[in-house]
N, C-alpha and C positions, 0 to 999 in steps of 0.2 A: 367467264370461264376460269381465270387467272384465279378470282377472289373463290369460284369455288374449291380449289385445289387448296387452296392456302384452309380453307375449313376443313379439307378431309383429310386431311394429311396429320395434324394432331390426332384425328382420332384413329386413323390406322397406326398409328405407332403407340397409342395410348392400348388398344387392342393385342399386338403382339406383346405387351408387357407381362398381360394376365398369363395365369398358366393354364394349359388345354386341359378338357375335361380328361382325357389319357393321363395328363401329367400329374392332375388332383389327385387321380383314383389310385396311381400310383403311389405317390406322399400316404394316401391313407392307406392303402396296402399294407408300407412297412410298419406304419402306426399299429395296425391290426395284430401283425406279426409280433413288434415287439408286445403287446398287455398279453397276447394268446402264448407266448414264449415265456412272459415273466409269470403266469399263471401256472404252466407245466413246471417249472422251476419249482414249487411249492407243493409238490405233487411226490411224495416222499421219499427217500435218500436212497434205500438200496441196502443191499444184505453187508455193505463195506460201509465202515464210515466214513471213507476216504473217497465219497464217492461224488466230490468236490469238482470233475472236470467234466464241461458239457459239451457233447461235439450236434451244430444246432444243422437243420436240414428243412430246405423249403421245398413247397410246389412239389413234395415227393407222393406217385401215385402205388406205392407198394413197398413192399421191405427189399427190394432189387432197383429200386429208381429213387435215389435220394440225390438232392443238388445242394450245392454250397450257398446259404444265403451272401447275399452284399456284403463288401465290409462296409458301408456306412450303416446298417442294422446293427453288426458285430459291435460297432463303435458303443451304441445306444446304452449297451449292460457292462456296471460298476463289475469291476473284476477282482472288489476287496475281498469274497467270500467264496468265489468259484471263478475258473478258468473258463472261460470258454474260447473255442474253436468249430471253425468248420467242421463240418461230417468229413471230409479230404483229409483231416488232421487227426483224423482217428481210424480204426480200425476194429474188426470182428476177429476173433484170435480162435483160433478152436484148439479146445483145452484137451482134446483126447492127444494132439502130439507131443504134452508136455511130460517130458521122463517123470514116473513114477507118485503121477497123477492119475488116483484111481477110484476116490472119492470124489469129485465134481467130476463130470464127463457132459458138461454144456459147456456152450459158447461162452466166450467174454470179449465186452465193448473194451480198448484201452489206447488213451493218449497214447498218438505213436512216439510224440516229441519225449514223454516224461517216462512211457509203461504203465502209469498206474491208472487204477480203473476209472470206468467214462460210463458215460449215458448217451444215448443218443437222444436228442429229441427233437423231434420233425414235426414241422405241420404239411399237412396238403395243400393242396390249388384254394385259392379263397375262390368261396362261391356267394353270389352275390341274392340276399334274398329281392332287398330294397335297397334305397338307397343309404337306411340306416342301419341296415342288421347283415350279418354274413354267417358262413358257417363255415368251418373249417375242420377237418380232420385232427387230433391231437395224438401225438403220440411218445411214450419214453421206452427206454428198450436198453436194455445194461445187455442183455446174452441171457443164453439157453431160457429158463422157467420166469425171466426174470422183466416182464414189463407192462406196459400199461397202456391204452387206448381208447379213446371215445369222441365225438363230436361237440364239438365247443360252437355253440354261439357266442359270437359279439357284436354289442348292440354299441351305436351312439348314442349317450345321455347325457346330455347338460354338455356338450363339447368333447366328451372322454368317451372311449370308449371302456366296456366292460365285458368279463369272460364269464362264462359259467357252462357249466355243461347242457347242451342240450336237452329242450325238454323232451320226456318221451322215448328220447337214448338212453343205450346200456354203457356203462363200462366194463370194459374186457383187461382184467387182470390174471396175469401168466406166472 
């Protein structure tokens, strides 16, 4: 009885070492996020050239339910060429109460810390096809006429994942 215990007791603690399948899918979650993040990233500037600061948003199911991702995600993206920030760290400004602004009359995204203009850009709830491909909502969104939307598959190949827009989907540009 003694000498059995003494054999299971390595391998019960060799067992809690691994990480649960919750904790994997997790890890690859934010994996996903960040290529589907750095893919939107590349997905064109905005009527400003200054349009340099990104405030990012997960798990959002509409343009009225957007959440701050993790800062260990935020850590993930070089911030030599763009700022980024939380969706919380920015803001939707409506430009009609700006004195003697009468030529734009749409919204604007902008860093609350800086002022200067922002994009938002959000993914959705990751949906899971298999256990190699997901599909996730993409979106960027500066204000008023100004943003961009569609469904991103990413697949695992060779250990990486990879983004591309869905086949068979539109993109919706405003």
């Amino acid at each position: 009885m003694i000498v059995g215990a003494l054999v299971l007791a390595p391998l019960c603690l060799a067992q809690k070492k691994q990480p649960s399948n919750r904790d994997l899918r997790s890890e690859q979650e934010e994996d996903i996020r960040e290529v589907a993040f750095v893919y939107l990233f590349g997905i064109g500037t905005g009527p400003d050239p200054d349009y340099s600061h990104y405030c990012l948003s997960v798990d959002s199911k509409g343009f009225n339910d957007r959440h701050d991702p993790s800062d260990s995600l935020l850590k993930r993206f070089p911030q030599a060429r763009r700022t980024i920030r939380k969706f919380s760290e920015c803001e939707i400004v409506d430009k009609h109460e700006e004195p003697g602004n009468s030529e734009d009359l749409f919204a604007a995204v902008k860093d609350k810390e800086s002022g200067k203009p922002a994009w938002i850009i959000s993914l959705g709830p990751i949906m899971w096809v298999n256990g190699h491909k997901v599909r996730v909502e993409g979106e960027r969104y500066c204000g008023g006429l100004c943003g961009w939307w569609a469904t991103l598959e990413v697949t695992l190949r060779n250990g990486k994942w990879k983004v591309r827009i869905a086949p068979g989907e539109s993109i919706m540009v405003s």
